[in-house]
C-alpha positions as a Markdown table, in Angstrom:
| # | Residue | x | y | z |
|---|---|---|---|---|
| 1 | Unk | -5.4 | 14.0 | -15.4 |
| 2 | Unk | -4.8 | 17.0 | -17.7 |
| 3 | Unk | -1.8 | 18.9 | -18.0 |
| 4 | Unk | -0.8 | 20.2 | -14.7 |
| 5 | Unk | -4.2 | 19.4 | -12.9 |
| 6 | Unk | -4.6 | 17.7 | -10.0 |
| 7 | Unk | -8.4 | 17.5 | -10.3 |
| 8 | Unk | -8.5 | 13.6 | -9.8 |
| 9 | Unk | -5.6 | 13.3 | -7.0 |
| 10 | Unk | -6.8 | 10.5 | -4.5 |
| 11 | Unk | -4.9 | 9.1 | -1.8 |
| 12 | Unk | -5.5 | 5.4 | -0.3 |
| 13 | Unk | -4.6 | 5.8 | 3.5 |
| 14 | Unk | -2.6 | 1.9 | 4.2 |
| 15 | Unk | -2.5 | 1.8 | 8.5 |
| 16 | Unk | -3.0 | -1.1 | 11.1 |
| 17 | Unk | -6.8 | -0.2 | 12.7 |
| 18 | Unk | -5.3 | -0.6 | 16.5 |
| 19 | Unk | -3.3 | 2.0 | 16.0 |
| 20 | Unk | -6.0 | 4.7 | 15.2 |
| 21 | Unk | -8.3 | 2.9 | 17.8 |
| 22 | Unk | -5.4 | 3.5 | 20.6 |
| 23 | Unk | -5.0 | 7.2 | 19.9 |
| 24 | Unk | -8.8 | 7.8 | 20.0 |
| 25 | Unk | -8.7 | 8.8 | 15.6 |
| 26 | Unk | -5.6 | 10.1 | 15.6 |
| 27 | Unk | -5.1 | 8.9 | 12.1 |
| 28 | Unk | -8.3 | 10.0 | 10.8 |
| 29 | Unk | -8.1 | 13.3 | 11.8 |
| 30 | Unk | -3.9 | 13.3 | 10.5 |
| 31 | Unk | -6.0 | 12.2 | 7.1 |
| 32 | Unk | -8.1 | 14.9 | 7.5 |
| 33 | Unk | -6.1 | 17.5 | 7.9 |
| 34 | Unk | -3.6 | 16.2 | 5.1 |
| 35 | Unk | -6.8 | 16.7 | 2.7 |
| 36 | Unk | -6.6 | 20.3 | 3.8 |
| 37 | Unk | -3.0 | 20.9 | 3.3 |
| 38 | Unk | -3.0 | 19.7 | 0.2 |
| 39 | Unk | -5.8 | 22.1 | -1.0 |
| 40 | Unk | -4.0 | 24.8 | 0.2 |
| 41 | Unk | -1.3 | 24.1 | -1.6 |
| 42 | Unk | -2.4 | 22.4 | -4.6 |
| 43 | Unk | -5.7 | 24.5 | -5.2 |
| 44 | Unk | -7.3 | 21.2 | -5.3 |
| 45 | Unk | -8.9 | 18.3 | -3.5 |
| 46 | Unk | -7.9 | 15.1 | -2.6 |
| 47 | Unk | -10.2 | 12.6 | -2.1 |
| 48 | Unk | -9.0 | 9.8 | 0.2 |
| 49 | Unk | -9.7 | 6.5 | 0.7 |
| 50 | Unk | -9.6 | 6.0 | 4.7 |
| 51 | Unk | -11.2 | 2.2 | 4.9 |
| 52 | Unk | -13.4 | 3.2 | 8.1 |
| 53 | Unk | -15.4 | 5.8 | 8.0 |
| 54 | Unk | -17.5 | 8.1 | 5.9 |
| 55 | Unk | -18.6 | 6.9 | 2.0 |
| 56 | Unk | -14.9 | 5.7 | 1.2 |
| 57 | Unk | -15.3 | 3.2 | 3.4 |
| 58 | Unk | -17.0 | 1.6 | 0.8 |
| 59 | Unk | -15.4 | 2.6 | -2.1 |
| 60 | Unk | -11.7 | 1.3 | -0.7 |
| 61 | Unk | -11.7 | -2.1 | -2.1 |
| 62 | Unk | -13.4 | -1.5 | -5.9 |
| 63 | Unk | -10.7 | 1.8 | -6.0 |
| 64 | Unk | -8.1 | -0.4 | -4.9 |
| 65 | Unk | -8.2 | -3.7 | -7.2 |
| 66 | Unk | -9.3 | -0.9 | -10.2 |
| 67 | Unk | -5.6 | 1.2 | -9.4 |
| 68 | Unk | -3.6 | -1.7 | -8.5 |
| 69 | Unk | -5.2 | -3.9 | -11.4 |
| 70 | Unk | -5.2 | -1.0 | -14.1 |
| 71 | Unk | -3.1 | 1.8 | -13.9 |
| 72 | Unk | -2.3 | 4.4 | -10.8 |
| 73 | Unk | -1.9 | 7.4 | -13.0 |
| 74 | Unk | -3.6 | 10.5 | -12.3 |
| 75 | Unk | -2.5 | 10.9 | -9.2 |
| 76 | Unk | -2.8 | 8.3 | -6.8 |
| 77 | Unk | -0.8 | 8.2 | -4.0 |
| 78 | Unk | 0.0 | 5.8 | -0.9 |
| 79 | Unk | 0.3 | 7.0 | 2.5 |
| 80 | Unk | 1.3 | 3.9 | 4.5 |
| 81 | Unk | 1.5 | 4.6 | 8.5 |
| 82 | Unk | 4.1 | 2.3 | 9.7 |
| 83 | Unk | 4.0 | 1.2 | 12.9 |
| 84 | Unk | 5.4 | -3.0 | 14.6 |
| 85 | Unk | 1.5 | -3.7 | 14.4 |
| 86 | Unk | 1.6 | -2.3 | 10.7 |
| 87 | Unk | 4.5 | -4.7 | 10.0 |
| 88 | Unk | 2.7 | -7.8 | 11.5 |
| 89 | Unk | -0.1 | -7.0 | 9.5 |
| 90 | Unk | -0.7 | -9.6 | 6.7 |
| 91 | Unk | -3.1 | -7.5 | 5.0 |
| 92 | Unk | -0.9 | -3.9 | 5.5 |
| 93 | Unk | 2.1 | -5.8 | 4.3 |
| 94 | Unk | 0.1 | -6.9 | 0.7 |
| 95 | Unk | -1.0 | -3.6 | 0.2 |
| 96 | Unk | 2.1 | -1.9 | 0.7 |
| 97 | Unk | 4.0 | -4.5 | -1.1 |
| 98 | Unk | 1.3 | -4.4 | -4.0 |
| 99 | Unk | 1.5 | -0.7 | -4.3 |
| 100 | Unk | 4.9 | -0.3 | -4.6 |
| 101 | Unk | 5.8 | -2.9 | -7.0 |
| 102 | Unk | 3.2 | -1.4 | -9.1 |
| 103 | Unk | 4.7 | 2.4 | -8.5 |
| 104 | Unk | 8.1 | 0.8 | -8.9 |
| 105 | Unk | 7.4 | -0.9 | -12.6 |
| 106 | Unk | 5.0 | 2.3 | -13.8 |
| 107 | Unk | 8.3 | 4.6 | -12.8 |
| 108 | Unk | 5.9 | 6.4 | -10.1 |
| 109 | Unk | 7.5 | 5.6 | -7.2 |
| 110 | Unk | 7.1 | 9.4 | -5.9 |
| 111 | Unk | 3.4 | 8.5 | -5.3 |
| 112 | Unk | 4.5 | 6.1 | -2.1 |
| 113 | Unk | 4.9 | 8.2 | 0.9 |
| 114 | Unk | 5.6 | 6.4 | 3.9 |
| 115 | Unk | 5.0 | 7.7 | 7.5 |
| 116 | Unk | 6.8 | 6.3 | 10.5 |
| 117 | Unk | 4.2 | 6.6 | 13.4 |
| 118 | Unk | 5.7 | 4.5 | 15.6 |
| 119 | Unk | 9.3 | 3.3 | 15.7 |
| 120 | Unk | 9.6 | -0.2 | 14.2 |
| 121 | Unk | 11.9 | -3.2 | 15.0 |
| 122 | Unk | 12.0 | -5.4 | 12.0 |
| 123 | Unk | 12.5 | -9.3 | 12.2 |
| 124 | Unk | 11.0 | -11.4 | 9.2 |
| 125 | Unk | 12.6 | -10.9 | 5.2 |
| 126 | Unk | 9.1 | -9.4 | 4.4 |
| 127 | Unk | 9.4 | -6.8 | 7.2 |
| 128 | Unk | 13.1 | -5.6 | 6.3 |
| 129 | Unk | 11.7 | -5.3 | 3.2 |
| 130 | Unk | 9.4 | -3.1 | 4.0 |
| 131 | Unk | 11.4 | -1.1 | 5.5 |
| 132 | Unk | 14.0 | -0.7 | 3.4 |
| 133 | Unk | 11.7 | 0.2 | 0.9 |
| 134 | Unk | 10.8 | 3.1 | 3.3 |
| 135 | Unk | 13.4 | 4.5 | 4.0 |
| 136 | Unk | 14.8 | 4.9 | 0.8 |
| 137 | Unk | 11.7 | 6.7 | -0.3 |
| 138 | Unk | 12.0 | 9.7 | 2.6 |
| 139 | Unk | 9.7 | 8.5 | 5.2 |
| 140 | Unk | 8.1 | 11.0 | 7.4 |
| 141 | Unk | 9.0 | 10.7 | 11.2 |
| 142 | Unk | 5.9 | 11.3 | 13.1 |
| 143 | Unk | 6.8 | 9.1 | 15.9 |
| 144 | Unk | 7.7 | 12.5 | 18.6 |
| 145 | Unk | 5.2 | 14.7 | 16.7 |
| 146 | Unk | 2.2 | 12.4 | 17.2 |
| 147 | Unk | 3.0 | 13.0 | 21.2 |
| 148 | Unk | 2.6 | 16.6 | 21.0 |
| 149 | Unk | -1.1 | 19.1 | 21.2 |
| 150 | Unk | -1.9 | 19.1 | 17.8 |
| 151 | Unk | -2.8 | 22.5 | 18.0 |
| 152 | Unk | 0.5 | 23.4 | 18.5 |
| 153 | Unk | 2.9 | 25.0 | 15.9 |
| 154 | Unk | 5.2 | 22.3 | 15.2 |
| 155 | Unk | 1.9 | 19.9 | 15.0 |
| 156 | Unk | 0.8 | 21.8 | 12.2 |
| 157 | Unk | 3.9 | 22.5 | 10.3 |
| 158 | Unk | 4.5 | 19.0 | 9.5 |
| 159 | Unk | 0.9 | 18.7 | 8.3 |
| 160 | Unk | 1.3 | 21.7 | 5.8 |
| 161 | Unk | 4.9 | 20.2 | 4.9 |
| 162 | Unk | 3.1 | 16.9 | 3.8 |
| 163 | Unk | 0.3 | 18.7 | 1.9 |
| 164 | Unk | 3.3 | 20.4 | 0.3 |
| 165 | Unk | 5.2 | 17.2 | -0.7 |
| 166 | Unk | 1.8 | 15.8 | -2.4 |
| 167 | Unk | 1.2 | 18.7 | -4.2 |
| 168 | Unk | 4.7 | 19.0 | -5.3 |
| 169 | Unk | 4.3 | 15.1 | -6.7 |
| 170 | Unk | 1.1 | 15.5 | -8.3 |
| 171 | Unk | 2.6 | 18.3 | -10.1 |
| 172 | Unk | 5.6 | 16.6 | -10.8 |
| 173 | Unk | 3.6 | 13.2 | -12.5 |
| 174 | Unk | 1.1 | 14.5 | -14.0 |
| 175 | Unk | 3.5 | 15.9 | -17.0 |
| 176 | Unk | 5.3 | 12.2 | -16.5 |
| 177 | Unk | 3.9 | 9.5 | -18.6 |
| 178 | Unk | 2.8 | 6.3 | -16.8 |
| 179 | Unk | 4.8 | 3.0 | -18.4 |
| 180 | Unk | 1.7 | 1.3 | -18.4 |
| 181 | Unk | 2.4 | -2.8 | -18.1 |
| 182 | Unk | 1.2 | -5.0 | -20.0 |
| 183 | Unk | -1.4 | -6.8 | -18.3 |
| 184 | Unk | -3.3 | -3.4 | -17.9 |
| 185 | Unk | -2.8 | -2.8 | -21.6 |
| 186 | Unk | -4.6 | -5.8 | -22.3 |
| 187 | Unk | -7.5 | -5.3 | -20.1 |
| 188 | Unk | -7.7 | -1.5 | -22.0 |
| 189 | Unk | -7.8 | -3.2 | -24.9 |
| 190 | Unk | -10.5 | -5.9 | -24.2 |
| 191 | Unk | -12.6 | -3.1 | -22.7 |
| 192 | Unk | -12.3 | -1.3 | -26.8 |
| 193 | Unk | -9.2 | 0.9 | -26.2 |
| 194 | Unk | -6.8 | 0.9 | -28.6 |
| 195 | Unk | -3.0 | 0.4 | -27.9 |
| 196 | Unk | -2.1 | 2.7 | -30.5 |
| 197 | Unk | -3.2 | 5.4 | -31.9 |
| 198 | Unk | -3.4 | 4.6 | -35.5 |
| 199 | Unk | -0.9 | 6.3 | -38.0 |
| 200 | Unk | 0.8 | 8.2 | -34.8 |
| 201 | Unk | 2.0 | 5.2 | -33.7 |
| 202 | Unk | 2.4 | 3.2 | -30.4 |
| 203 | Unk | 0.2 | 4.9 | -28.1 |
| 204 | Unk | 2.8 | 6.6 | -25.4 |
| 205 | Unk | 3.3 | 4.0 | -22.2 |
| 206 | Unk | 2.4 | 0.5 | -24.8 |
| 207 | Unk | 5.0 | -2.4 | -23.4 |
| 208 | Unk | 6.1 | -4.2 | -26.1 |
| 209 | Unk | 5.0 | -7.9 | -25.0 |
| 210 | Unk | 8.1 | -9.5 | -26.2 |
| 211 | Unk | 10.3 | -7.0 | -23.6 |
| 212 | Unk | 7.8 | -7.2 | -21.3 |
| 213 | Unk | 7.1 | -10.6 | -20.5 |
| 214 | Unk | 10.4 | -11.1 | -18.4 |
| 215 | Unk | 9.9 | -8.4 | -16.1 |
| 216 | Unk | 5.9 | -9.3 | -15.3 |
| 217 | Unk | 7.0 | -12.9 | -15.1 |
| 218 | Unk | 9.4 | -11.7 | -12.2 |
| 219 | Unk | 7.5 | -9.7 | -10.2 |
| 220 | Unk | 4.5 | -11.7 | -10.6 |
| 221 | Unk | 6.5 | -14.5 | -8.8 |
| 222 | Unk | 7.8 | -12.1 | -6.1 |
| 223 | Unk | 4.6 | -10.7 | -5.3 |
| 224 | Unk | 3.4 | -14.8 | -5.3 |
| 225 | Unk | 6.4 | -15.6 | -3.3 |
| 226 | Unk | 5.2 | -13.0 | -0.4 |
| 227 | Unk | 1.9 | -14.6 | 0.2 |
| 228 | Unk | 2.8 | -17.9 | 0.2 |
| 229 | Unk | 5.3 | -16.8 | 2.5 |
| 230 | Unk | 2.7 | -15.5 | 5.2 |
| 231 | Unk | 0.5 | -18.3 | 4.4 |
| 232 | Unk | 3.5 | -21.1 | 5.3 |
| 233 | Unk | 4.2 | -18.6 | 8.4 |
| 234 | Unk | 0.4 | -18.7 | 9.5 |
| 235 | Unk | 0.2 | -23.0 | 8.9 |
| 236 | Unk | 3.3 | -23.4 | 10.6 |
| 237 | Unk | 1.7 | -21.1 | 13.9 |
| 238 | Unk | -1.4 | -23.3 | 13.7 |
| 239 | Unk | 0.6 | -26.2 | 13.7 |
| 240 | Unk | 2.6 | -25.3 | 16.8 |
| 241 | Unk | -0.7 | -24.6 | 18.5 |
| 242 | Unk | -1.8 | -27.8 | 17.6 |
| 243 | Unk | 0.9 | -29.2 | 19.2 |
| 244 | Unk | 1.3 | -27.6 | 22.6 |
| 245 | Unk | -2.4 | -27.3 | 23.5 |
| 246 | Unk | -4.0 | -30.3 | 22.0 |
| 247 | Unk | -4.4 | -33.4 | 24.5 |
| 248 | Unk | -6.7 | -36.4 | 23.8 |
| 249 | Unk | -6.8 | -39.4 | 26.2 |
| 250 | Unk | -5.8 | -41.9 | 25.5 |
| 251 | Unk | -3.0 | -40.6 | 23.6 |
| 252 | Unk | 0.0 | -39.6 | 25.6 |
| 253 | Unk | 1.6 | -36.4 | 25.9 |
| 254 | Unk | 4.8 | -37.0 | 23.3 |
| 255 | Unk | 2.3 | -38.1 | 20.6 |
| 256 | Unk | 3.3 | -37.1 | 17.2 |
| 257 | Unk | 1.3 | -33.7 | 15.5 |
| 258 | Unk | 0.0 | -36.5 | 13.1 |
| 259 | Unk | -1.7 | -38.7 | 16.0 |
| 260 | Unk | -2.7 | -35.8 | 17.8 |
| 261 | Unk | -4.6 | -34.6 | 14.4 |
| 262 | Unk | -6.3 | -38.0 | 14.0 |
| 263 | Unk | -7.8 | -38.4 | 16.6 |
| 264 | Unk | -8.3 | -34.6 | 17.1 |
| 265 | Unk | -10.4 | -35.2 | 13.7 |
């Protein structure tokens, strides 16, 4: 991004795909119009990643590993629509978790802008986390305004008030520098980038290793932590299934999970 231009602002658009399918697009149109407010009042585009339709459809996942592997500077926001089936969500939970962790240790947290769509009831760790998260970044309440014509005034106030917000941040981090980690530095400087800039000196956002290492071995683990989490929390649910809803003769009905599954095999 240059100085004060917004020319490569993109926004990835994180939601649980029943929820636009029950409100016949509601989301994708919300998207849409979003684009538009931020033109308006940013003089610019924004392109958006939706996941469904249109040509970003198939750009979502290459954009996604590339920002979430690399660097999210130059604009790239989050726009997560929570919702309960956004929460139970294995795959929403990763990308939300991923993004932020990666806006939280590049000191761009004002990228992540959460939308509450529908209210949401939190009961696992990873779920209060969540939603902790979004809360204390300012979460957008859509959950009465979704109800309403959206033709109608209020509708389209909020719209233009989160075009405004967007604009506002991308004007806001693109004179912030990004504190690039250090795994990203090293894949700039396989590719033949340099992390410094020869007699100026480290290149602005270079991670000294030696500081560095600490912090990346931490979140690394967290981020590990979380999907072995859902993974023990989807083997234990098979597990239980296996157990109540199995039933082989000759084996009687308070065999053991381990008889059931040899002679199930």
């Amino acid at each position: 991004m240059t100085q004060g231009g917004l020319k490569v602002a993109t926004a990835f658009w994180s939601y649980a795909h029943s929820d636009d399918d029950g409100s016949d697009g509601q989301i994708r149109r919300l998207k849409e119009q979003v684009d538009h407010a931020f033109k308006r009042h940013s003089g610019e585009q924004l392109k958006s990643f939706f996941d469904r339709y249109g040509a970003p459809r198939l750009e979502w996942g290459d954009e996604w590993r590339s920002k979430i592997n690399m660097t999210i500077s130059g604009t790239t926001f989050f726009i997560a629509v929570l919702s309960p089936s956004y929460l139970k969500s294995a795959n929403c939970q990763g990308e939300f978790l991923q993004f932020w962790e990666k806006a939280r240790e590049s000191d761009l947290e004002e990228l992540l802008l959460p939308i509450l769509w529908v209210n949401v009831y939190p009961e696992t760790q990873t779920e209060h986390q969540i939603w902790e998260i979004a809360k204390e970044h300012q979460y957008i309440d859509w959950t009465s305004i979704r109800k309403l014509d959206e033709k109608l005034a209020d509708y389209k106030a909020l719209i233009d008030e989160m075009g405004e917000r967007l604009a506002d941040a991308a004007r806001k981090v693109s004179t912030k520098p990004e504190v690039i980690p250090l795994d990203a530095e090293s894949k700039v400087g396989a590719a033949g980038g340099d992390l410094t800039d020869g007699d100026a000196g480290v290149r602005p956002g270079y991670v000294d290793p030696d500081e560095s290492l600490p912090l990346r071995l931490t979140l690394e683990t967290g981020i590990h932590a979380h999907h072995l989490e859902i993974h023990l929390q989807e083997a234990a649910a098979a597990l239980q299934q296996m157990n109540s809803g199995v039933s082989i003769e000759p084996l009687p009905a308070a065999a053991s999970a381990g008889e059931r599954l040899i002679y199930f095999r």
